[in-house]
Every structure is written in C-alpha cells, then in structure tokens.
N, C-alpha and C positions, 0 to 999 in steps of 0.2 A: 457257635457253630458257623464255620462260614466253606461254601465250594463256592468253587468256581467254574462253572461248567460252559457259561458263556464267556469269551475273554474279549477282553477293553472294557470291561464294567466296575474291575474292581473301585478303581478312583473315582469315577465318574456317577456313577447310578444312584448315589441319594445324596442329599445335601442336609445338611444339619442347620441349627441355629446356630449351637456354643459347638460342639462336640458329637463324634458316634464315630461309629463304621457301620459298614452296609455293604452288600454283594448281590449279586444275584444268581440264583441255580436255573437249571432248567430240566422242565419234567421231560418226559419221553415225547410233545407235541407241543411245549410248552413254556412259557417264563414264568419264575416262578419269585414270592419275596421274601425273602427271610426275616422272621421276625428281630427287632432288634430294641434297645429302649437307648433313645439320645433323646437331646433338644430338652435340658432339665432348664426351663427357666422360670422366675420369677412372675411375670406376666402372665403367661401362657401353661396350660397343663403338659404335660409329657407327651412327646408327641414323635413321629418319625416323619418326614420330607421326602418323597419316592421320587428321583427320577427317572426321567426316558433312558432306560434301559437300551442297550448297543447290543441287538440279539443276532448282529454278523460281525462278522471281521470288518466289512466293507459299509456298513451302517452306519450313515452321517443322522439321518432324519427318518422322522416315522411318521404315521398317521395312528388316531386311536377313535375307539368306538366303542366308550363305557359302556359296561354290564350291569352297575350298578351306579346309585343315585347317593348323593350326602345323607349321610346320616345310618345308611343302612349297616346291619352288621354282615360279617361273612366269620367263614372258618375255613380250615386247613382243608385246600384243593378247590375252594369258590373259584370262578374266572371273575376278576372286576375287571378287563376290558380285553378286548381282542387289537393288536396292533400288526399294522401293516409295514413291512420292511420292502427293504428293495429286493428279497427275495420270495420271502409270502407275506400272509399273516398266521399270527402265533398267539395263541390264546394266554394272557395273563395271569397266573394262577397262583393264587396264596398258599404256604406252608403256615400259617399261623391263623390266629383268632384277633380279630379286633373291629373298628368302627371306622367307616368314611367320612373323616372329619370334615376335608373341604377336595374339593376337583378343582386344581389349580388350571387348568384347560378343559375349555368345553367339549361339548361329547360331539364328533365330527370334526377334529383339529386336525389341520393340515399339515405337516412338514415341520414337524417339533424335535427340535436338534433334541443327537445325545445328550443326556446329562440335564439337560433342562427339569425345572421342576414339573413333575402333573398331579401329585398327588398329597395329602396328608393322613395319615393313621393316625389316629388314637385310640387308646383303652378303655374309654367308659364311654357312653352314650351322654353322658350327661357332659362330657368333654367337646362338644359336637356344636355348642352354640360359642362356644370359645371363640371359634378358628370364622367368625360368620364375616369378618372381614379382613382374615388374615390375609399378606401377600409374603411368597418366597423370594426371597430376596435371589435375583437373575430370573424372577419369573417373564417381564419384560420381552426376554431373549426368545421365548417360545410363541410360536406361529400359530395361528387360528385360521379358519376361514373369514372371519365376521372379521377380525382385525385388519386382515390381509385387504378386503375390499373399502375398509374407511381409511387404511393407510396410504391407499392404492390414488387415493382422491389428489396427496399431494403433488407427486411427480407430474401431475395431468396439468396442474395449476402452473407449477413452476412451467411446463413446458411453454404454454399457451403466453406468461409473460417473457419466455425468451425469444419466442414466435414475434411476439408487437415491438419486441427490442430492436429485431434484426430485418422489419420490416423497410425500415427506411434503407436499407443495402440494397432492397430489388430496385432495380429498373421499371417505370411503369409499363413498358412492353414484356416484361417479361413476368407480369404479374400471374398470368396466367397459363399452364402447361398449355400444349399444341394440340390436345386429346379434350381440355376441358375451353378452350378457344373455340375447336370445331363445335361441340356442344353448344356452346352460347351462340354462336351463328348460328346454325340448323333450329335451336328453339327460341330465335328473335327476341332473346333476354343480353342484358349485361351482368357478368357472375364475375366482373372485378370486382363488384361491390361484396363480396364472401370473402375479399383480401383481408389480413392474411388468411390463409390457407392452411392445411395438414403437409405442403408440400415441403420440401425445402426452403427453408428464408421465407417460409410462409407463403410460398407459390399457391394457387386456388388448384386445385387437381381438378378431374375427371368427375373422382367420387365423391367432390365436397359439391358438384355442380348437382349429380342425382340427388345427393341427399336433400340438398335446400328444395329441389325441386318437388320430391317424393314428402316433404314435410308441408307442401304447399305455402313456402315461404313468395312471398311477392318481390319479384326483381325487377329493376327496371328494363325498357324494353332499349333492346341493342342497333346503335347507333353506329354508322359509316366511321366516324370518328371512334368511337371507343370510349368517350370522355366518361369518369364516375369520379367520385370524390372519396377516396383513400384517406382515414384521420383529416380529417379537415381540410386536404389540400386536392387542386384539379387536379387529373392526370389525365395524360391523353395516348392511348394506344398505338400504334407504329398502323400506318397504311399498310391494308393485306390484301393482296391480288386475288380476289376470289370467283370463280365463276358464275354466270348470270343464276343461276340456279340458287346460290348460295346468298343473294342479295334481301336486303334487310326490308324487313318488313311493309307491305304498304304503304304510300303516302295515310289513304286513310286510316293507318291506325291512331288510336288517340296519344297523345304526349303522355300521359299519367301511366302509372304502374300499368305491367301487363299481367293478370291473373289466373296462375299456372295450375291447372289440376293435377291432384295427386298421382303420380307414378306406382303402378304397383309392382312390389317387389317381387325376388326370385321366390321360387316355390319355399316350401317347408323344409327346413333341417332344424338338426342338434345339435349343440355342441358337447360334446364329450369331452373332459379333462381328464388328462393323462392317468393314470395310476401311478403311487412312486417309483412302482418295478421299475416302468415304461421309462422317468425320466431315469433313473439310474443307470439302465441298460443302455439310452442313449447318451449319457456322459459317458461310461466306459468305453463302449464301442467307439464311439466319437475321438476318443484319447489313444483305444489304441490303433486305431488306425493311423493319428498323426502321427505318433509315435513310436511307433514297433515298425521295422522295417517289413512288409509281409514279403513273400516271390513263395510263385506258386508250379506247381509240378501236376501234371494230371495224365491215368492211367485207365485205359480201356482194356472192361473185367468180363470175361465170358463167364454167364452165369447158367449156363445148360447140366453142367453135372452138380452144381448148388442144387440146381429146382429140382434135380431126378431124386437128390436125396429127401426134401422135404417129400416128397410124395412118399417113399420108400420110408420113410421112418413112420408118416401118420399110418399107413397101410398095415404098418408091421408089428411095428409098435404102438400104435396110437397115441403120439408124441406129435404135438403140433410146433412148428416148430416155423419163423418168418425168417424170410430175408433179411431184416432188419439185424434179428438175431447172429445171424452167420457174420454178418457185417461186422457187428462186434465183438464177436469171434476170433476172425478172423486180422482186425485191426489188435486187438488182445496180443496175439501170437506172435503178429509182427514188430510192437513195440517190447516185447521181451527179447528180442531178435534184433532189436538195433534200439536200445537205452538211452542214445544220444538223440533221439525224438520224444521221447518219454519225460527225461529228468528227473525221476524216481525213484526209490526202490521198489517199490511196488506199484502194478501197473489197474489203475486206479478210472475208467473210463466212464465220463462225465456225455449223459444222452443229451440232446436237447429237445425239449418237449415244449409245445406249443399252451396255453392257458389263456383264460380271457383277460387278467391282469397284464400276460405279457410273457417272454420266454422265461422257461427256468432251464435248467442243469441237474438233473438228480442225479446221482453218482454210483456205477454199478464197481462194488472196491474188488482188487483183486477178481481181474477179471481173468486173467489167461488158468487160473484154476478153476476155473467154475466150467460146467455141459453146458451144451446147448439150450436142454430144457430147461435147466436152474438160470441160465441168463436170461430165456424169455419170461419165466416166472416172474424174478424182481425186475426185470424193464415194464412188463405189466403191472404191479404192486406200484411200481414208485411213480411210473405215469398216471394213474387211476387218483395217486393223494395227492400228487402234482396238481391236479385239474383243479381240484377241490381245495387245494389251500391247509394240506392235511400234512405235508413232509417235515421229518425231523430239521434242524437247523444244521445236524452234521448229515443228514442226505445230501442238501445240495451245497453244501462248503466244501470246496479242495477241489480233489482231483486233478489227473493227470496230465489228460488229453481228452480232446473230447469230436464226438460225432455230431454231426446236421443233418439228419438224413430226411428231404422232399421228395422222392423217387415215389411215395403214395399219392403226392399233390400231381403226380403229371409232368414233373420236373427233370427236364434229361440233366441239365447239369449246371452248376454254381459253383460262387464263390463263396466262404466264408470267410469273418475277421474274427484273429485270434482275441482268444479272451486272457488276457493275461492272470497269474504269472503263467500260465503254459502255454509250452513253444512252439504249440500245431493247433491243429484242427482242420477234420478232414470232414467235405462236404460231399455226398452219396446223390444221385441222381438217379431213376429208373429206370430198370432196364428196360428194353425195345428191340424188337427185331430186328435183323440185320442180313443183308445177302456179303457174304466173305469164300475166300476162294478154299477150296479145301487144304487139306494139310498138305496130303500129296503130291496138290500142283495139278491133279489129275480131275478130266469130268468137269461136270458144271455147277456153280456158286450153291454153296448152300446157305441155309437159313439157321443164324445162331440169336441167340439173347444176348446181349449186351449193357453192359454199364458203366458209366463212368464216373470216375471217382477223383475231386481235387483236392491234393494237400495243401494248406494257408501254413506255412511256416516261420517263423522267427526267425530273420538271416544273424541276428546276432548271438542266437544261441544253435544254430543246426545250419549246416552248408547244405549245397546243391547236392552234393551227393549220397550225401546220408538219405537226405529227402526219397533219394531218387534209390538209394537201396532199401528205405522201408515201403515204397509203394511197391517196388518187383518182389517182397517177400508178402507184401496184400493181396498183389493179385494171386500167386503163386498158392496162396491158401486158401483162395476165394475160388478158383477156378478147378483146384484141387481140392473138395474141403474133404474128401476121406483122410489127410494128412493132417485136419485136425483135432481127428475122432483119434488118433493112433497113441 
C-alpha cells in the first residue's frame, strides 16, 4: 500500500540497509508512516529506517520534538513526534503497529535535512536491545543542537589561529581601532597588550577593551609612548595629539599593573533563536526580492458605502461581516477580471496571518464563488488553527495571490514582497478620515473614509497596465461593493 499525499517524499523518506520502499501519507493534520518490512539482514533483526520526512514542497530541514522514548510501543494513529516545518508543525502519526527501536536524533533536534535518518522501527520488543548502538548510515548528515554547539567550537579555533597568523601584517599603530584607543586613554590602561584582537587582522576593538575590563583583567597602565610588547616583540604607538584633559596618568601613579574594577554590564535580555518558519521566511523573502523584479502601483479606496453595508447587513441580517473580508472580495472579483495578475485557473487567495512562530499563508480556494459570510467564516477558521499550529499542509501550500492586510495595526499604508511562484501581492492599509472636495465641485469639503491599497507585482510576468487595470476594477468593487453582492 503506498499514497502519496505529501510530495518529494517518495525517494527520500526512509532509508534502508540492503533493500525496501517506503512513503509517506498524511492524515487530515498530520504525517503519517506506512508500515513497511525491509532491512532483512544477517546481523541485525528486521527492521525499518524512517526518514525526515519533506512535509512541503519548499521543505529543506525540520525540527523535531519526540512523543515517544526507545523502546516504547505504539499503534495505528499514535503521534511519535511533532515536527516543525518552515510552515508549521505537523504532528507524526503512525498507520501501523510496532516498537521504537532506537531515535537516531535527540528529542529537541534542530534543522535536520530531508531525508536524513531519525528513526528505527521494529517488530518485537525483544528487537529493541539489538539496534542499542546501531548508526544509520548518513546519519552524520543530520543536525542537533548539542552537535551544532561542539561543532561550533572549531571554526572559533581555526579563526583565532588565522587572527595570530595575520597579526604581523598590522602596523603597530594601528594595532588599535580609534573607539578602543580613545578608551585606553580615558581609562589610563594600555589594551595593545589584548593584540590581536576580534577586529580585522586582529585590530583590539572597542569591545574587546570593555570586555577585558568588565572581566577585571589587569592591563598595564598607558604610557605617552604606547610601548607594550606584541608576541615577543617592542612596539611603539605613533605620537597622538591629545588634549590636556586626555593626558596620562599622574606622575604618582606606580609603574606596576593598574587594577581595574569590574564594569557592569547592560541591563537583562534574551536571546531568542529564530524558529525555522522565521529563517525560511527570511531566505525566501530575501531571494525574492533580489530576484523578482517588483514595481509597484497604489490606489486610494473610498470605503463609506463598504461600512454602510457592514452595518446594514449585521442590522438586517445579523451577518457580521469585516473589511477585511470585503477586501477579499473584492480583490477575488478583480482577478477574475483581469487573469493576467492571477496566473491560474482558479482564483485561489492566499491571507497573511501573523503567529508567534512567524508569518504563515492560509489559503481561502476559489474565492470569487464564495459570500461574504462564507469568506469571513473560513478566514476565521484557518487564522484561529494558523495561530495554533493546527492547519492542514494543503491549507497553506499554493495559492494564487495573496493579501497583507495591517490597516488593524494602525497602518495607513506599505509595501509588500511578492512570495513567489505568484505574480502579486497586494498590501491593504486602514482606512482614515479625510476632507475631499465633493463630487459636484459645489459647497464645502466633506468628510470620506479612505484607504489605500499597494499592488507588489512581478514586472516579468504582469506590465504596468494590467497592474493598473486590476487596481481600477478593486477599487471599483470596493467602493461599489453592492456590484459584488449582484
């Protein structure tokens, strides 16, 4: 039995020892494994080799957070771990019966490429002390946290000997930056002696002058001359014009070290490490802005006969119904209206919604056939599992075009970058009052609502004017929306 419900998994997703196949399905919220029997060998009992599973399209690496421990059993619909994609996380979930032979990556693994191994099945419990120093062969290739920081040790090392290598290239006046110079004069220390440095060619900075000092290291005390001894050799500073203020230490200070008390540092922070969404979302955005040519077109939306209808339909109807909604609505109508912004056959409208992980996309399908109410219903539904880490994989995969809408934040008006493959995206701002002259030219300025609205478009899939004929048929429906009701 094999689906394929998630694709780029067929190849990739398990690895065998001799022989198998393997796939993966996925449930309605969920990854899921099929049960399968490979890995016949001599050595070793029967056994299956699970890998990190590609549960998007755009899915290089994941994160995971086992459910379950070695040895434990499970059965068909158990979760054994919850994994984080660049678009949510998606709980794990077994179609079969068997035992957790061994967890080839630790529970809190960071950025474990597709395909890598994380896991081993087996079918008897008694199979389970077998695997007690098995390794999957390319397991290597898969990322940890605990790896990541003792791997982390070498590059630091290598650095610090290319630092002493290219230390004899500085000048001894310029051992020091201008920021951590001033420093060493105002605190009657010499901080050539921290040569090299973090700087360039192993310059002594600013911030290697706080640190020593803030660590209560002992510097010697700073001399008119500058002289300190650098690997074993004299060096003597360049003469610096400095005002009498800045002049060096009393006669009577003593010749010996001068002994520095501790610095105390900047107040309390955190540091917060990205989620993968976060890095993902800034590779992509970062790529497409170097690389998709954007130009942008913006259109100011009278929204006074919008609001009279929301009020008129809860009134009436009792039909609650947001701007928001209208908005996409109304963008709905207009890319059925001009296709060449669109690029689909069907007009497919991708919200953006804000999460503490990071932006996602849920996708309102076939939207120019859907009411008013039924598109506030599912934008509510899919932002509410949005939040929570709850949407299907094909919720937020695809789509057409898509909305930004901050006109709740306070935000009269932005920019967006397109998210490729689609050709637009159009960014909404909130409306605000405004004095405008009346229609007739007659009388004194009245008071309208106002919004403005920017399209980000693809110059190499949409020109100037398309652009600019699908904004007069946005506003035209937004300002008129009983012509969307017809």
């Amino acid at each position: 039995m094999l689906r394929h419900a998630i694709s780029h998994t067929a190849n990739r997703a398990l690895i065998s020892g001799r022989s198998g196949l393997g796939a993966l399905s996925a449930a309605p919220s969920s990854a899921s494994i099929l049960s399968q029997r490979m890995c016949f060998s001599s050595d070793l009992p029967d056994h299956t080799v699970q890998g990190m599973p590609a549960l998007s399209p755009t899915m290089e690496v994941g994160n995971i957070s086992w459910r379950m421990k070695e040895g434990d059993e499970f059965v068909a619909g158990d979760v054994l771990a919850e994994i984080e994609t660049d678009k949510a996380s998606i709980d794990f979930v077994t179609e079969d019966d068997g035992f957790v032979g061994k967890l080839l990556v630790p529970d809190g693994a960071q950025e474990v490429p597709v395909g890598a191994p994380i896991l081993v099945v087996v079918d008897s419990a008694d199979d389970v002390t077998a695997f007690k120093d098995f390794v999957a062969e390319g397991a290597d290739s898969s990322s940890s946290g605990a790896d990541d920081e003792v791997q982390s040790e070498s590059p630091t090392a290598s650095s610090t000997t290319t630092t002493t290598n290219t230390a004899s290239n500085v000048l001894p006046e310029f051992m020091l930056t201008p920021a951590a110079r001033h420093m060493s004069q105002s605190s009657g220390v010499d901080a050539t002696v921290l040569f090299p440095g973090s700087g360039l060619k192993g310059r002594v900075t600013k911030g290697d002058v706080i640190m020593a000092l803030k660590e209560g290291k002992v510097l010697p005390p700073w001399s008119e001359k500058g002289a300190s001894t650098v690997g074993g050799a004299t060096s003597t500073a360049p003469c610096v014009r400095q005002p009498a203020a800045a002049a060096a230490p009393s006669v009577s200070t003593p010749a010996g070290a001068v002994p520095i008390p501790p610095i105390s540092n900047t107040g309390p922070y955190e540091d917060v490490p990205n989620s993968s969404m976060r890095k993902i979302i800034a590779k992509r955005l970062t790529q497409s802005k170097a690389e998709v040519p954007h130009f942008y077109t913006t259109v100011t939306v009278t929204l006074d006969e919008a609001l009279a209808l929301r009020k008129e339909l809860a009134s009436n109807f009792g039909v609650k119904v947001s701007v928001n909604d209208l908005v996409i609505k109304a963008s709905a109508m207009a890319l059925r209206d001009h296709p060449g912004v669109n690029l689909s056959p069907t007009v497919d409208i991708s919200v953006a919604v804000a999460t503490p992980s990071g932006l996602i996309t849920p996708i309102v399908p076939q939207v120019d056939g859907l009411g008013l109410s039924e598109i506030g219903n599912k934008v509510r539904d899919l932002a509410g599992r949005a939040k929570i880490n709850k949407l299907k994989p094909e919720e937020f995969q695809g789509g057409s075009f898509t909305i930004s809408n901050l006109g709740m934040f306070g935000i009269t008006e932005f920019s967006a970058v397109i998210n490729p493959p689609q050709a637009a995206i159009l960014a909404v701002g909130g409306g605000s009052p405004r004095l405008v002259p009346p229609k007739d030219g007659k009388g004194p300025p009245i008071t309208v609502t106002e919004m403005t609205a920017r399209l980000s478009a693809d110059r190499s899939k949409v020109d100037e004017a398309t652009a600019a004929a699908f904004l007069q048929s946005f506003q035209d429906y937004l300002s008129s929306p009983g012509k969307m009701l017809a």
